[in-house]
Every structure is written in structure tokens, then in C-alpha cells.
PDB file of N, CA, C, O and CB in Angstrom:
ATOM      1  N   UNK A   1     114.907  96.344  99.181  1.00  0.00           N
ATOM      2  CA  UNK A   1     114.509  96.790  97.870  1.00  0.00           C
ATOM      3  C   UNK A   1     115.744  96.968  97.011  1.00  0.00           C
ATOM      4  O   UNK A   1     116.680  97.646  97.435  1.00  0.00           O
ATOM      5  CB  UNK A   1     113.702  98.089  97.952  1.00  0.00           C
ATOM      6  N   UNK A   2     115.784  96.402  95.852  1.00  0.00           N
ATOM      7  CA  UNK A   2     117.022  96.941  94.768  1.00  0.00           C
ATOM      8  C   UNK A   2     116.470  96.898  93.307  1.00  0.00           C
ATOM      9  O   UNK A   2     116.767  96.084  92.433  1.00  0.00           O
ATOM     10  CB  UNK A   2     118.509  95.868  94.799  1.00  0.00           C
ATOM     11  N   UNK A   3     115.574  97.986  93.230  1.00  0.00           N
ATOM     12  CA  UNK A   3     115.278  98.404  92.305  1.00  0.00           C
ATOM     13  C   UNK A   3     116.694  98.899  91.012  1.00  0.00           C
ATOM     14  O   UNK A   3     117.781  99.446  91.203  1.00  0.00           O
ATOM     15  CB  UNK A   3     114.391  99.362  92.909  1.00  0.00           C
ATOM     16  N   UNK A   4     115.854  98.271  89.415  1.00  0.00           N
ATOM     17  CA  UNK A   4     117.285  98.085  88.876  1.00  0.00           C
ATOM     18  C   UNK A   4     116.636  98.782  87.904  1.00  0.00           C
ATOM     19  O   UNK A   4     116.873  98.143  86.878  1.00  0.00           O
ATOM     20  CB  UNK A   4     118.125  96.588  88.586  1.00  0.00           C
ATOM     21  N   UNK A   5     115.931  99.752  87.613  1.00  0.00           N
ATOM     22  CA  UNK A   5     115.379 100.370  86.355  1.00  0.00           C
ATOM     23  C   UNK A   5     114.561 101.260  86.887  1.00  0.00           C
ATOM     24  O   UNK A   5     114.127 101.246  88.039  1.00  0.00           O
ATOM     25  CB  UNK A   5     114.663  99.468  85.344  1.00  0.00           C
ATOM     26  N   UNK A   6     114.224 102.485  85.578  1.00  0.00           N
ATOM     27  CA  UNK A   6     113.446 103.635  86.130  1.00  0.00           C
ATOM     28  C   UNK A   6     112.052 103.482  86.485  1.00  0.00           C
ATOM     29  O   UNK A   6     111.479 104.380  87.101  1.00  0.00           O
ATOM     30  CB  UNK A   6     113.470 104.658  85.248  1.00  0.00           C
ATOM     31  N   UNK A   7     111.436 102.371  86.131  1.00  0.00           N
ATOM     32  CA  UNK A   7     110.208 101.786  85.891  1.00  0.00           C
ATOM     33  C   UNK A   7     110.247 101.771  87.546  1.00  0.00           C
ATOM     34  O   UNK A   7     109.693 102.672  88.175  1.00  0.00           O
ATOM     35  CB  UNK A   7     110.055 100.284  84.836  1.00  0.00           C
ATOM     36  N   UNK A   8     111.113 100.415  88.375  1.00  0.00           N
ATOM     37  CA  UNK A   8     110.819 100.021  89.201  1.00  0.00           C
ATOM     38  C   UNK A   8     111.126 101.583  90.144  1.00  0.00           C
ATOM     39  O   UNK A   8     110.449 101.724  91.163  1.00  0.00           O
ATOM     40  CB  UNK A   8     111.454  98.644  89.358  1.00  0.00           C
ATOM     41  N   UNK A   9     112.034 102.588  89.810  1.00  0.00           N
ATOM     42  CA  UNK A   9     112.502 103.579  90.919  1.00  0.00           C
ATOM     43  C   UNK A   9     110.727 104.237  90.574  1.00  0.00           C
ATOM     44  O   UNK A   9     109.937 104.126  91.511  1.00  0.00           O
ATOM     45  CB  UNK A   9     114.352 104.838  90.530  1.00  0.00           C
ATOM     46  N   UNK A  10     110.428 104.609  89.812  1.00  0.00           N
ATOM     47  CA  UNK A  10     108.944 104.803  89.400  1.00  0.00           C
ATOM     48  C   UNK A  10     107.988 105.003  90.306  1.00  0.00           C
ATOM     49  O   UNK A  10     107.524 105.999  90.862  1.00  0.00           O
ATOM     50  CB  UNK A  10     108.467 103.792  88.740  1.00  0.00           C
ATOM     51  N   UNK A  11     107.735 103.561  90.352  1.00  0.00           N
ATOM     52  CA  UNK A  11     106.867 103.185  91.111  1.00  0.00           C
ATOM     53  C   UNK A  11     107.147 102.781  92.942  1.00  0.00           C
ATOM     54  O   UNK A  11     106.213 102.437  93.666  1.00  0.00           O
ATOM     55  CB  UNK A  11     106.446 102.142  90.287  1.00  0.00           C
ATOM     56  N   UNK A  12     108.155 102.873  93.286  1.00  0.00           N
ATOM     57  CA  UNK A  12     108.689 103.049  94.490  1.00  0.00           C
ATOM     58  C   UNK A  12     108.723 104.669  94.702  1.00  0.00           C
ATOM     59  O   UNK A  12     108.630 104.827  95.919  1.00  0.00           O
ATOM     60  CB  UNK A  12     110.090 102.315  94.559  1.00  0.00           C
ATOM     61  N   UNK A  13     108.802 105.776  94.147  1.00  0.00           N
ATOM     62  CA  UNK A  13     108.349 106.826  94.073  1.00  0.00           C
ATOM     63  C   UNK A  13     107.276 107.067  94.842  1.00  0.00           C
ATOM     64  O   UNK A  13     107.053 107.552  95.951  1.00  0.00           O
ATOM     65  CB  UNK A  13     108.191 107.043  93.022  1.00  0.00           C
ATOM     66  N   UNK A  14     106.329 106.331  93.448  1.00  0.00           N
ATOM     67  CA  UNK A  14     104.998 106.743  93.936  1.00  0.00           C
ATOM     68  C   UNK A  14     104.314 106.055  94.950  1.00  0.00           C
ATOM     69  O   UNK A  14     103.206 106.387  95.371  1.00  0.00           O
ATOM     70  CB  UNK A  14     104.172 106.756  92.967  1.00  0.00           C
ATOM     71  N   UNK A  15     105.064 104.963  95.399  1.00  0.00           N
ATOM     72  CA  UNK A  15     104.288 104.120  96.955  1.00  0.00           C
ATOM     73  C   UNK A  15     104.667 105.035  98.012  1.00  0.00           C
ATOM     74  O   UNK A  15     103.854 105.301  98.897  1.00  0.00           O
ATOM     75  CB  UNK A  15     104.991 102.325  97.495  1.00  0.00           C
ATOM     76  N   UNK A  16     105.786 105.523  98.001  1.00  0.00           N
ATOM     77  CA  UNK A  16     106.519 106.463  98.926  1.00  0.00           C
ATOM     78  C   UNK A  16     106.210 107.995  99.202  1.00  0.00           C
ATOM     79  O   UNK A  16     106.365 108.652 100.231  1.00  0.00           O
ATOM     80  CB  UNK A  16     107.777 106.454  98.479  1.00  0.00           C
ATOM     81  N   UNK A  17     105.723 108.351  97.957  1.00  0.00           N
ATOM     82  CA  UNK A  17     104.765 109.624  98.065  1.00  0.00           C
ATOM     83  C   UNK A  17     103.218 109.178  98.570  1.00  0.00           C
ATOM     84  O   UNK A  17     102.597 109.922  99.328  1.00  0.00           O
ATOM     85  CB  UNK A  17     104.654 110.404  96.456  1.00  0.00           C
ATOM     86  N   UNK A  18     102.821 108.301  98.241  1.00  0.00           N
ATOM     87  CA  UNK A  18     101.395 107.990  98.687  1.00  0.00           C
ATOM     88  C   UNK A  18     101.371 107.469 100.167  1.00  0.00           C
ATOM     89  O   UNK A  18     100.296 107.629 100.745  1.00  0.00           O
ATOM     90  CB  UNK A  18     100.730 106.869  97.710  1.00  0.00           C
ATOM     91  N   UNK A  19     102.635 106.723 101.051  1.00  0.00           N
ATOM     92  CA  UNK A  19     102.852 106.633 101.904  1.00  0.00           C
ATOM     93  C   UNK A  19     102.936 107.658 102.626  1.00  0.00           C
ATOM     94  O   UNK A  19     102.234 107.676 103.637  1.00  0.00           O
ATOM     95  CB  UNK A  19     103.478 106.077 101.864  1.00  0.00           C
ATOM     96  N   UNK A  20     103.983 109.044 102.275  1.00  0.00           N
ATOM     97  CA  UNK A  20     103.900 110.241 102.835  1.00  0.00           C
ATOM     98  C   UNK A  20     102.490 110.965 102.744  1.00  0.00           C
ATOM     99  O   UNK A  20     102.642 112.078 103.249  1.00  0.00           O
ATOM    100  CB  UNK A  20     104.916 110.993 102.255  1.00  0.00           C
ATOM    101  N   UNK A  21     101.573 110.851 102.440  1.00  0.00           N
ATOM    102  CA  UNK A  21     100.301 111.303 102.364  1.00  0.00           C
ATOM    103  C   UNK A  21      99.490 110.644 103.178  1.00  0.00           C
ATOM    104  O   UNK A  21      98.439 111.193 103.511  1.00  0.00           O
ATOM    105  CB  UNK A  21      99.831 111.277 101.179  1.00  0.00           C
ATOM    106  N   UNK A  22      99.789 109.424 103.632  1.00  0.00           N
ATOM    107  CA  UNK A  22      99.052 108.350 104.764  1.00  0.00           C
ATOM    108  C   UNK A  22      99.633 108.767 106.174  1.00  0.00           C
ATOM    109  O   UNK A  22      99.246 108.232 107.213  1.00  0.00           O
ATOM    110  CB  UNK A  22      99.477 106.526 104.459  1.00  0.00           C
ATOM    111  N   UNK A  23     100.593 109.764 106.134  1.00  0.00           N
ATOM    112  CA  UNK A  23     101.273 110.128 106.951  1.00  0.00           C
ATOM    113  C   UNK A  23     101.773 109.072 107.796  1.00  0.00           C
ATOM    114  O   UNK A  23     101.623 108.940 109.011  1.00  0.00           O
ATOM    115  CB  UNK A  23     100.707 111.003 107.483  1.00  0.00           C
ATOM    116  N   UNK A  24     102.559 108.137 106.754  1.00  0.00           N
ATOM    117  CA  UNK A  24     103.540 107.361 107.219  1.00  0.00           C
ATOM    118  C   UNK A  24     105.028 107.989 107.251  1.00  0.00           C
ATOM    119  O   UNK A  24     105.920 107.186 106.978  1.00  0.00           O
ATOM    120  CB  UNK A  24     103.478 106.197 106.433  1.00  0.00           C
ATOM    121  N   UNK A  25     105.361 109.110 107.500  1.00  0.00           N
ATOM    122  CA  UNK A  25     106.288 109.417 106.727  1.00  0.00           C
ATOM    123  C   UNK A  25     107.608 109.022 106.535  1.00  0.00           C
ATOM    124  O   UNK A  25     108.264 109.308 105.534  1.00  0.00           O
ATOM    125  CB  UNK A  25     106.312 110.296 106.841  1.00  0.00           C
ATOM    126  N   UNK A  26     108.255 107.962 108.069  1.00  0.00           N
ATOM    127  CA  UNK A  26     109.197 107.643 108.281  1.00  0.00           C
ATOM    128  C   UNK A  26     109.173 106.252 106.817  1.00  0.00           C
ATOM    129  O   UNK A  26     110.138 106.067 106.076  1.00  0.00           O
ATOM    130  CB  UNK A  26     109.302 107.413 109.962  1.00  0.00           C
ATOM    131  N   UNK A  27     107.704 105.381 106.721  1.00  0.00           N
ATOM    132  CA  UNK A  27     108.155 104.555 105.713  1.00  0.00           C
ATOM    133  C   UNK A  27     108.708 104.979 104.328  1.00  0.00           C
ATOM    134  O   UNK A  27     109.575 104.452 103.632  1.00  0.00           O
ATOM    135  CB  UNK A  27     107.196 103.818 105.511  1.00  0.00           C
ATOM    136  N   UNK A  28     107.673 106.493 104.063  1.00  0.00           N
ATOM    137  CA  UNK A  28     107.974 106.953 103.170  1.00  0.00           C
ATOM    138  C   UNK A  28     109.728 106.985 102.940  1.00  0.00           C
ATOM    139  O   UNK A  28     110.184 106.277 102.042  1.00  0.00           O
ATOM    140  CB  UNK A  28     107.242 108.070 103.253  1.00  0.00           C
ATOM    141  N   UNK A  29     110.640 107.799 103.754  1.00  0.00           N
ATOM    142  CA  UNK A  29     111.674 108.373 104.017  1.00  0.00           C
ATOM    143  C   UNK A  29     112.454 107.064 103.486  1.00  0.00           C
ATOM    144  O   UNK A  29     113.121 107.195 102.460  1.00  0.00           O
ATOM    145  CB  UNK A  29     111.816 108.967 105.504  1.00  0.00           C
ATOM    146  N   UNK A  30     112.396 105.510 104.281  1.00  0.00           N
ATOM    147  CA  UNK A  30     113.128 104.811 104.216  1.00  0.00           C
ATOM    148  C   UNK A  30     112.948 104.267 102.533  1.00  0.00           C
ATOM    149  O   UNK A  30     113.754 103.483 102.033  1.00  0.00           O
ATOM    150  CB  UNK A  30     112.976 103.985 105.396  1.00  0.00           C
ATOM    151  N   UNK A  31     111.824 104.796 101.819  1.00  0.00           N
ATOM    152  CA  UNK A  31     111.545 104.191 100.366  1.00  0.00           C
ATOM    153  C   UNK A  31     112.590 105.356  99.316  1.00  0.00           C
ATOM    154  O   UNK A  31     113.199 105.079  98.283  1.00  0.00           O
ATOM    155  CB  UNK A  31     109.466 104.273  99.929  1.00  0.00           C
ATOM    156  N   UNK A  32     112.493 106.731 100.067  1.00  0.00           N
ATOM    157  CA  UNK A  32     112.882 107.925  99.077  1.00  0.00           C
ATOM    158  C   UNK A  32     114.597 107.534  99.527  1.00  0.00           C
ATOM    159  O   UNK A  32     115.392 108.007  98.714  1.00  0.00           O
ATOM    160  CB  UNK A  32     112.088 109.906  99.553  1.00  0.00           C
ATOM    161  N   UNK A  33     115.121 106.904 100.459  1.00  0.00           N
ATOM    162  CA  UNK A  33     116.471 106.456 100.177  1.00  0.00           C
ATOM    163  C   UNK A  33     116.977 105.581  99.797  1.00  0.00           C
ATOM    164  O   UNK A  33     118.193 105.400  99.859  1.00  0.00           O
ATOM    165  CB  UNK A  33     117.010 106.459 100.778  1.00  0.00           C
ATOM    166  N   UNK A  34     115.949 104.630  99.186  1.00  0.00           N
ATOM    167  CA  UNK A  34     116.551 103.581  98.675  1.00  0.00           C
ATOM    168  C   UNK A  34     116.573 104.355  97.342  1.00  0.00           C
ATOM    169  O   UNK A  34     117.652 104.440  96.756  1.00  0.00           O
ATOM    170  CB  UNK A  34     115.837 102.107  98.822  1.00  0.00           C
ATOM    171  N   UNK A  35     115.780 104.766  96.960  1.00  0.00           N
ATOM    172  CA  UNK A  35     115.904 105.295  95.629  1.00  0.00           C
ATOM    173  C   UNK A  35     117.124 105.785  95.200  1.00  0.00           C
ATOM    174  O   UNK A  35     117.673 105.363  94.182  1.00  0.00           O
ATOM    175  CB  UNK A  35     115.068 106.245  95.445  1.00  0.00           C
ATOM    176  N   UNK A  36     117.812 107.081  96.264  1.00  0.00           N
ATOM    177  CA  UNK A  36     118.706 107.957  96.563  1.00  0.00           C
ATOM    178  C   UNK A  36     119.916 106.811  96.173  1.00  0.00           C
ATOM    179  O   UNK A  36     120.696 107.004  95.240  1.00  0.00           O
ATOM    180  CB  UNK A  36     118.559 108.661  98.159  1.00  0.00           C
ATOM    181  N   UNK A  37     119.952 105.517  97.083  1.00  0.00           N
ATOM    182  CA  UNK A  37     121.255 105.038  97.198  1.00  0.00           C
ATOM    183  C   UNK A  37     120.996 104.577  95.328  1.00  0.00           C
ATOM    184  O   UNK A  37     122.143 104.426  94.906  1.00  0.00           O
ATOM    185  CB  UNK A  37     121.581 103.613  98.696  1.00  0.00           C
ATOM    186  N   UNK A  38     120.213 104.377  94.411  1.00  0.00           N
ATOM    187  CA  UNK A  38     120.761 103.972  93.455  1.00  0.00           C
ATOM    188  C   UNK A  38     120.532 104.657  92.716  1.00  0.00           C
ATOM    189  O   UNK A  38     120.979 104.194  91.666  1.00  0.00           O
ATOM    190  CB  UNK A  38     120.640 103.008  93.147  1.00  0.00           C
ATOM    191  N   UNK A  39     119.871 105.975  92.470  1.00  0.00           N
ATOM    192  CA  UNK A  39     120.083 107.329  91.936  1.00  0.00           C
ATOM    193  C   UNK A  39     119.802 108.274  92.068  1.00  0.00           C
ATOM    194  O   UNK A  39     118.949 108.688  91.283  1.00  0.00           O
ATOM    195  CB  UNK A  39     119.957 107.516  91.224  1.00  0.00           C
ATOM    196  N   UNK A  40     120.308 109.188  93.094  1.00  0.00           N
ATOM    197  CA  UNK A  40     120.160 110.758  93.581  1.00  0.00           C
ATOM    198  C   UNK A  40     119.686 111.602  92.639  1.00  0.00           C
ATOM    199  O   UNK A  40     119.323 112.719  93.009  1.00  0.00           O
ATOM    200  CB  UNK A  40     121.432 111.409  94.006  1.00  0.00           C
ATOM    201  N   UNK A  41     119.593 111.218  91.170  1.00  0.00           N
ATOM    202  CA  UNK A  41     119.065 112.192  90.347  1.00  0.00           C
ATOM    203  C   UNK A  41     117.721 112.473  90.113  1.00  0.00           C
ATOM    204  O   UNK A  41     117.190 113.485  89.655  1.00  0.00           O
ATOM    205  CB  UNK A  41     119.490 112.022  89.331  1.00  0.00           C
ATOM    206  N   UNK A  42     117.092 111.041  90.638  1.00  0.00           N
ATOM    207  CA  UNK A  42     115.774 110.733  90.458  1.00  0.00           C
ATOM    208  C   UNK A  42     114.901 111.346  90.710  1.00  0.00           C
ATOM    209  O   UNK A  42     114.243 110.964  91.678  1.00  0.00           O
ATOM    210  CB  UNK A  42     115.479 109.942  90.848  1.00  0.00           C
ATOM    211  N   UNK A  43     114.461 112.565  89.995  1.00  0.00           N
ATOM    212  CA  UNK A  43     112.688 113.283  90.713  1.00  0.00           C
ATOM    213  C   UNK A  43     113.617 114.457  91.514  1.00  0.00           C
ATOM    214  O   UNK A  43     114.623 115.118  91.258  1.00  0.00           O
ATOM    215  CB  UNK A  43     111.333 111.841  92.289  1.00  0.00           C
ATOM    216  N   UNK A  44     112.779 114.327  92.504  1.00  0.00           N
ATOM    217  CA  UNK A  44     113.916 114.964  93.437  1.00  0.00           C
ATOM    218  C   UNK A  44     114.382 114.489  94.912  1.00  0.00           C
ATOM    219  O   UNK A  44     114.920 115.056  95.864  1.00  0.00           O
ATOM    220  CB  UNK A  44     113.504 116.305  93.658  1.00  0.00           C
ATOM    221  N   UNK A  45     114.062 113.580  94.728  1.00  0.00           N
ATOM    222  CA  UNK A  45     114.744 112.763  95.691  1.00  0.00           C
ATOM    223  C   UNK A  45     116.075 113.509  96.914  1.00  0.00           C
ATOM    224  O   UNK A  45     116.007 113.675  98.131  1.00  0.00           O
ATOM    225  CB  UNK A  45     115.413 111.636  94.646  1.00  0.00           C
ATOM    226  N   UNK A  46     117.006 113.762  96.091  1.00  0.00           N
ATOM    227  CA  UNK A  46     118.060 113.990  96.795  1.00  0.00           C
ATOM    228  C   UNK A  46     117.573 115.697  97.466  1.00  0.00           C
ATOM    229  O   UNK A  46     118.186 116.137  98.439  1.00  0.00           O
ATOM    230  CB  UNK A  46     119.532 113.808  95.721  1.00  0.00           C
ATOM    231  N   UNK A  47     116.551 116.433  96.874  1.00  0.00           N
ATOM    232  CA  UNK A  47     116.012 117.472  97.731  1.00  0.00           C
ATOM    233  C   UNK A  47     114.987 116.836  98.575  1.00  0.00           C
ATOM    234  O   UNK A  47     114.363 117.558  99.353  1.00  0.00           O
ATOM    235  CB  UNK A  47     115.431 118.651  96.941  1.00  0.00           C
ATOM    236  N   UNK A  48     114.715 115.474  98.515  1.00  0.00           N
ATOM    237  CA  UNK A  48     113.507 115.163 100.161  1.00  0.00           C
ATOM    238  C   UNK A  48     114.924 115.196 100.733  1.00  0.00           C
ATOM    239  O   UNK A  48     115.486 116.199 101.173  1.00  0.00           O
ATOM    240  CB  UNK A  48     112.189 113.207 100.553  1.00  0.00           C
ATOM    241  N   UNK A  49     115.313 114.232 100.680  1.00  0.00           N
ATOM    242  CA  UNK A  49     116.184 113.627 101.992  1.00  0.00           C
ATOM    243  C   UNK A  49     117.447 114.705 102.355  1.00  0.00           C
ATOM    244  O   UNK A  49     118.067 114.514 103.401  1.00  0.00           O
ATOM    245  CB  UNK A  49     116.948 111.919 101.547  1.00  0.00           C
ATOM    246  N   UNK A  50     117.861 115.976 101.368  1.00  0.00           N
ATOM    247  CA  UNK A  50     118.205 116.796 102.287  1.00  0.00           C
ATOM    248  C   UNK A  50     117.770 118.116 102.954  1.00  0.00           C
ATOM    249  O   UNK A  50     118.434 119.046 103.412  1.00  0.00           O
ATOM    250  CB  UNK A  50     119.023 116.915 101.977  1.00  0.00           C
ATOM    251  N   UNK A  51     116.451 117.903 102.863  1.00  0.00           N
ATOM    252  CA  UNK A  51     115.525 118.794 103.502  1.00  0.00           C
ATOM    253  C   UNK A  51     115.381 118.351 104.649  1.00  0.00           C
ATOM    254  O   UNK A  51     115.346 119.084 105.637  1.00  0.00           O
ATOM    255  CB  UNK A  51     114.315 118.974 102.931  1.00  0.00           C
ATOM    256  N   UNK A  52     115.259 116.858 104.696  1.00  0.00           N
ATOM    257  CA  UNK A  52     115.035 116.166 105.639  1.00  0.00           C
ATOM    258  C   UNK A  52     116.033 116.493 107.300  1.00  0.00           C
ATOM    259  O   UNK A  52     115.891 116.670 108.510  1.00  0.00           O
ATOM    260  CB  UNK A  52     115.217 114.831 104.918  1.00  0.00           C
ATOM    261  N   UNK A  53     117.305 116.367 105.927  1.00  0.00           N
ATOM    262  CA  UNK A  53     118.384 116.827 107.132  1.00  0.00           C
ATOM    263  C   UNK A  53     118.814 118.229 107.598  1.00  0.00           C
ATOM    264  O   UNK A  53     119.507 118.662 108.518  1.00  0.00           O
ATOM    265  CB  UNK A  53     119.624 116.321 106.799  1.00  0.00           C
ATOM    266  N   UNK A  54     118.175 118.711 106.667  1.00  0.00           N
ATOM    267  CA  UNK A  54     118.574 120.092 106.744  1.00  0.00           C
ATOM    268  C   UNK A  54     117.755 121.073 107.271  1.00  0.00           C
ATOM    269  O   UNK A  54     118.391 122.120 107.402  1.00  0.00           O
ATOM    270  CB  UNK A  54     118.864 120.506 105.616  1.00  0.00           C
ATOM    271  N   UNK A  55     116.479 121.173 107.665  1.00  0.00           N
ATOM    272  CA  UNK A  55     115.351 121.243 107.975  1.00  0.00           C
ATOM    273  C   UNK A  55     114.735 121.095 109.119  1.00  0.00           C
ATOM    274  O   UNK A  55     115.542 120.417 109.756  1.00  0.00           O
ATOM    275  CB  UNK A  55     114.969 120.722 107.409  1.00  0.00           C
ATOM    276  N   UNK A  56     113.942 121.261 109.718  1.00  0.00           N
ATOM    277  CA  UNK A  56     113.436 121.008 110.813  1.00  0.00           C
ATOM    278  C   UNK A  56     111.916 120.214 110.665  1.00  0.00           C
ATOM    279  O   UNK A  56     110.979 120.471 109.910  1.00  0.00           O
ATOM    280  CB  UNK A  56     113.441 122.307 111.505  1.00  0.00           C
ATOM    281  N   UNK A  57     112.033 119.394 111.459  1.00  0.00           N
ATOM    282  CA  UNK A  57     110.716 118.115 111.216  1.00  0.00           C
ATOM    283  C   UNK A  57     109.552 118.530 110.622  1.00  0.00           C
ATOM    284  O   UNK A  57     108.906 118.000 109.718  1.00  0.00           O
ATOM    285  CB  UNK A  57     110.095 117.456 112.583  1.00  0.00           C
ATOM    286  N   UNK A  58     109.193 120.442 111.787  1.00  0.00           N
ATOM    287  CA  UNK A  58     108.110 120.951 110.914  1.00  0.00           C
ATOM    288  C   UNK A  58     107.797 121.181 109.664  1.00  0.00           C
ATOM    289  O   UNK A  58     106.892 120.799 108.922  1.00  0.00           O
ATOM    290  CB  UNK A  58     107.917 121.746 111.147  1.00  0.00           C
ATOM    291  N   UNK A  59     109.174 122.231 109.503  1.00  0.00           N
ATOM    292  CA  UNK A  59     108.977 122.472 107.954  1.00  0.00           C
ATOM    293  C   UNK A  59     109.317 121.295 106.885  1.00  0.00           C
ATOM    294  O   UNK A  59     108.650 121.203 105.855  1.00  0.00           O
ATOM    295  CB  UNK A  59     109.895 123.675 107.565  1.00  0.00           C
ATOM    296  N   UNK A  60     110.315 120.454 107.155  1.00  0.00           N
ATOM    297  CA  UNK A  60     110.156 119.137 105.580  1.00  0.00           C
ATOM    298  C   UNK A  60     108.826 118.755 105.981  1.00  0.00           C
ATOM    299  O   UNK A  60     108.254 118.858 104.896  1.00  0.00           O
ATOM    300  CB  UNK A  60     111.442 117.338 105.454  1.00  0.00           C
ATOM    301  N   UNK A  61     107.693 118.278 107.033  1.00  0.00           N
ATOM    302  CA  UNK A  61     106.579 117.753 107.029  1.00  0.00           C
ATOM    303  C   UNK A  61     106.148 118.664 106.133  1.00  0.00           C
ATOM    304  O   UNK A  61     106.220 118.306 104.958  1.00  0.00           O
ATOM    305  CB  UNK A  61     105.903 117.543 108.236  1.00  0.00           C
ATOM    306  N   UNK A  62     105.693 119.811 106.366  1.00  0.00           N
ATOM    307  CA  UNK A  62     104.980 120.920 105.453  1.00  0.00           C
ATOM    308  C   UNK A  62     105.100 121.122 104.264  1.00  0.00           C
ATOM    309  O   UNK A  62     104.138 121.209 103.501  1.00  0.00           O
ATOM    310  CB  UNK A  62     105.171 121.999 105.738  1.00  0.00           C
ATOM    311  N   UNK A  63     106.496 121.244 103.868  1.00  0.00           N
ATOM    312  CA  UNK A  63     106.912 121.561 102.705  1.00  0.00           C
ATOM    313  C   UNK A  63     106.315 120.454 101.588  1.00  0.00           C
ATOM    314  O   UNK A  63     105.515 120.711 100.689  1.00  0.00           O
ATOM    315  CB  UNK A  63     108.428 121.664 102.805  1.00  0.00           C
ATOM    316  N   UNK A  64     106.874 119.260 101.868  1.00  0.00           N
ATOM    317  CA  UNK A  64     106.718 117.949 101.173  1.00  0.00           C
ATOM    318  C   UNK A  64     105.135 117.190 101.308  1.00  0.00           C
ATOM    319  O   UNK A  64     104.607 116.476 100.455  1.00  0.00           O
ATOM    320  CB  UNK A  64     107.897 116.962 101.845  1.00  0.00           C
ATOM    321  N   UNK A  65     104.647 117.533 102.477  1.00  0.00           N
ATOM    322  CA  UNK A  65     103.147 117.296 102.606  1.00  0.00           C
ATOM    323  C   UNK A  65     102.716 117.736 101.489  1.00  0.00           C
ATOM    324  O   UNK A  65     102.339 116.978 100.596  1.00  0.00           O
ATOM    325  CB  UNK A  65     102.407 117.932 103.727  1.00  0.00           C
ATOM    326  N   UNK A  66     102.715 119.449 101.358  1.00  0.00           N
ATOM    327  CA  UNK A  66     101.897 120.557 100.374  1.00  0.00           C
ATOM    328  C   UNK A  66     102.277 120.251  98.969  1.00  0.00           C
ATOM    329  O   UNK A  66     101.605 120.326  97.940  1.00  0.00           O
ATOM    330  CB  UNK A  66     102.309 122.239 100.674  1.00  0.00           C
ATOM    331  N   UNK A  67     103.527 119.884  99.166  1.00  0.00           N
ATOM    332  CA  UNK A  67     103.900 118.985  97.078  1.00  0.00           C
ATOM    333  C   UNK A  67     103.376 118.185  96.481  1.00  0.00           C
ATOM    334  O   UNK A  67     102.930 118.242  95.335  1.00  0.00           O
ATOM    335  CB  UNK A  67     105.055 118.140  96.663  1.00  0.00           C
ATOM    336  N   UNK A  68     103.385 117.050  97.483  1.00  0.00           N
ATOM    337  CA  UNK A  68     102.753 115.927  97.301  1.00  0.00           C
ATOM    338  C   UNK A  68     101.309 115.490  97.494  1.00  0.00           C
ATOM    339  O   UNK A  68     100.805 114.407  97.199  1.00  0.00           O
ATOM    340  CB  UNK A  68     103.348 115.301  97.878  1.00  0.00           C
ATOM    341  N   UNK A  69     100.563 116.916  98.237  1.00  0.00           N
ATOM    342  CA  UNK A  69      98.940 116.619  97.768  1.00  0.00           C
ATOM    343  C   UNK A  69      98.839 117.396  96.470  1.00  0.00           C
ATOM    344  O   UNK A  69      97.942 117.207  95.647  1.00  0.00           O
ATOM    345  CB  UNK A  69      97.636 117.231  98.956  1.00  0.00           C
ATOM    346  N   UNK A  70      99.653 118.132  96.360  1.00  0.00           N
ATOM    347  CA  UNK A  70      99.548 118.819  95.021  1.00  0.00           C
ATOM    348  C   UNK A  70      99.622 118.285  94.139  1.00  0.00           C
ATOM    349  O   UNK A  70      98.725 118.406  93.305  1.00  0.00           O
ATOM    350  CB  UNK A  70     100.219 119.609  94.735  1.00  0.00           C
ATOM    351  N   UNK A  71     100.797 117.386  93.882  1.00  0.00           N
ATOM    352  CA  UNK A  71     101.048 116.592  92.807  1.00  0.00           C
ATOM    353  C   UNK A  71     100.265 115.885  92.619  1.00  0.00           C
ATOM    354  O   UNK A  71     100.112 115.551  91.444  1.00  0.00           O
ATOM    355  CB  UNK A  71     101.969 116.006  92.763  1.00  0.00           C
ATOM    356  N   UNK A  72      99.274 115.230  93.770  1.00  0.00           N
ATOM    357  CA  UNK A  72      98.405 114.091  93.457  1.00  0.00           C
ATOM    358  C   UNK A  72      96.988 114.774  93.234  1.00  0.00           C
ATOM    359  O   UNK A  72      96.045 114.045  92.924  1.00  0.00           O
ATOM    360  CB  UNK A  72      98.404 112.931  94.687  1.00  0.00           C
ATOM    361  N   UNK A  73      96.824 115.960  93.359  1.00  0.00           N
ATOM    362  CA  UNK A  73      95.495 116.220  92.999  1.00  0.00           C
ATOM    363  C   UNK A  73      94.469 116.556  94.496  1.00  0.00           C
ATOM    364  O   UNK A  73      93.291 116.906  94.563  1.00  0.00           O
ATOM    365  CB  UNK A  73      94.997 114.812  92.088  1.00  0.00           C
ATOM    366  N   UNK A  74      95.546 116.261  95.660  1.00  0.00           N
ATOM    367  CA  UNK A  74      94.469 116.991  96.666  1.00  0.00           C
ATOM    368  C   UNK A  74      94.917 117.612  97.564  1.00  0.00           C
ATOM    369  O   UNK A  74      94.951 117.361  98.768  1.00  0.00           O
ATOM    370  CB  UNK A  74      93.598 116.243  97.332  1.00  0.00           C
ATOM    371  N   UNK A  75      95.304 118.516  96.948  1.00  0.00           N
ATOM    372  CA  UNK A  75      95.984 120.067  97.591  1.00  0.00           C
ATOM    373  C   UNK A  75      94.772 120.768  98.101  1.00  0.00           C
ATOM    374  O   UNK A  75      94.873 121.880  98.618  1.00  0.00           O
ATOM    375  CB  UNK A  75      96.826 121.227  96.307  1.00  0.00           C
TER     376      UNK A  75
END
């Protein structure tokens, strides 16, 4: 993936959040760093992936699960 605009980081976002809701989460993970490698500012990106590391499997599952049904409307 080399997304070159906010449009395309956008919508790689939102495949990657909807992926984490399919409880794919590892695809998710590998989509929220591509983002990261071409802008950490994006959303919050650079708080998934260092929750990720910083965190324990349970709680980033939880944490980021409960955001992201939220955000989408099925919390």
C-alpha cells in the first residue's frame, strides 16, 4: 500500500477499523501502520500502534474494540 493523499489514508482508515471490528485485528494493525509510516499524525493512529506496544493484548483489544464500535454506531 502507498497511499499518497488524505483521501486514500481515509479510506484505509476506515477498511482497517472495519477490519478491527471483523476481528481481524492483526490485518487491521498491518493497515493502521502503513498509515503511521506515511503519517503518524493521522486520526490517531500513532495512539493504536502504541497502545499496541505498550499495552497488553487484552487491554488494546478492549480499548480499541469499544472506540471503534462506538465510532461506527454499534457500541
Amino acid at each position: 500500500m502507498n497511499p499518497d493523499n488524505k483521501t486514500d489514508l481515509g479510506r484505509i482508515y476506515a477498511g482497517a477499523r472495519e477490519l478491527f471490528i471483523d476481528g481481524e485485528h492483526d490485518r487491521a494493525l498491518e493497515r493502521f501502520k502503513s498509515i503511521y509510516e506515511v503519517d503518524c499524525t493521522f486520526h490517531d493512529v500513532a495512539e493504536i500502534i502504541n497502545d499496541y506496544y505498550d499495552a497488553e493484548d487484552d487491554e488494546w483489544l478492549a480499548k480499541w474494540d469499544a472506540r471503534f464500535r462506538q465510532q461506527h454506531g454499534t457500541a
